[in-house]
C-alpha positions in Angstrom: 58.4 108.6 76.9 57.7 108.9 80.6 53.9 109.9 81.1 52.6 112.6 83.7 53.9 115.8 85.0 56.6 116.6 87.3 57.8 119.7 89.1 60.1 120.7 91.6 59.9 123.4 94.2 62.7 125.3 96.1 63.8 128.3 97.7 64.5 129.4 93.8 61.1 128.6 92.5 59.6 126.2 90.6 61.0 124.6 87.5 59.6 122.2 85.5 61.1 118.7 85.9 58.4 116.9 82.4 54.9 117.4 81.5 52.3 115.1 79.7 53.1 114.1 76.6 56.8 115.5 76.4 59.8 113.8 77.0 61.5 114.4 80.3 65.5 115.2 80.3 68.0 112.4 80.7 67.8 110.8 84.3 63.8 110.7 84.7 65.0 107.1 85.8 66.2 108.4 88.6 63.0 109.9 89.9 61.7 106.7 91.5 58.8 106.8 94.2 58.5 108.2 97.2 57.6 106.1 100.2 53.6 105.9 100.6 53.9 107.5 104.2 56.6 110.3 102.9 53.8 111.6 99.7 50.7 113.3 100.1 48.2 112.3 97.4 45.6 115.0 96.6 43.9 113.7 93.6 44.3 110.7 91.5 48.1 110.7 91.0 49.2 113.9 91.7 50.4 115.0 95.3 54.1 115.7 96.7 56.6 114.7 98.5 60.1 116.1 99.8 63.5 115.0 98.1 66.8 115.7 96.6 67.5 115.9 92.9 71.2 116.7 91.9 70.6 118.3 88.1 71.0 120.8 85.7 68.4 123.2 84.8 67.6 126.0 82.5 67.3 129.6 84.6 65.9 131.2 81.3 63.2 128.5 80.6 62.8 127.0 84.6 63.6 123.8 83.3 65.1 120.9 85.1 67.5 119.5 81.9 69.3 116.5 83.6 68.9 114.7 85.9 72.2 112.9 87.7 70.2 111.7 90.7 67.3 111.9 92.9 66.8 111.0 96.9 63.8 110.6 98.7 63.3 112.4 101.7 60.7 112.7 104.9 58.3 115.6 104.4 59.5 116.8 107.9 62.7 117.8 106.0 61.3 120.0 104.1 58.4 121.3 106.2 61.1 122.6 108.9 63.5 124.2 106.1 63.2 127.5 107.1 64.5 128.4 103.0 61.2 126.2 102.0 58.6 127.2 104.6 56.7 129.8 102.2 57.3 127.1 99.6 56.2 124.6 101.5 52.9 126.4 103.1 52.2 127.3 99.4 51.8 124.1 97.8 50.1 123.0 101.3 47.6 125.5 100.5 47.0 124.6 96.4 46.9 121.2 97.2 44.5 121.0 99.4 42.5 123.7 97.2 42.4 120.9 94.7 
């Protein structure tokens, strides 16, 4: 079992990737770092970064169920996606509550 909490954030919503304590789905291997200049840490180990997973998810339950694979990308990417700019300014915004 893979430790820690991991979410994803798009233009759909958020969906839950693994929490604490549970196992993730099938692929969490594929979730490798992110560069240290492409991830924003806000506290301890929790922060975010922009990337694409390719998986399958749960609409019902906002659950990421497998993962197939995962690509790490610069946060420009997602900070100039105009489908993730509300998104993006969001999680900006909790973050840096935090």
């Amino acid at each position: 079992m893979q430790p820690g909490n991991y979410w994803l954030t798009d233009k759909d919503g958020d969906w839950t990737i693994s929490t604490q304590g549970k196992e993730g789905p099938t692929g969490m291997e594929y979730l490798v770092g992110f560069p240290s200049k492409e991830f924003i840490n806000t506290n301890n180990s929790y922060g975010y970064g922009c990337g694409c997973i390719l998986s399958e998810a749960s609409k019902e339950s906002k659950e990421i169920t497998r993962i197939f694979n995962f690509k790490a990308l610069p946060l420009r990417v997602c900070k100039t996606d105009p489908s993730l700019r509300e998104k993006t300014e969001e999680i900006e915004n909790v973050m840096n509550d935090n």
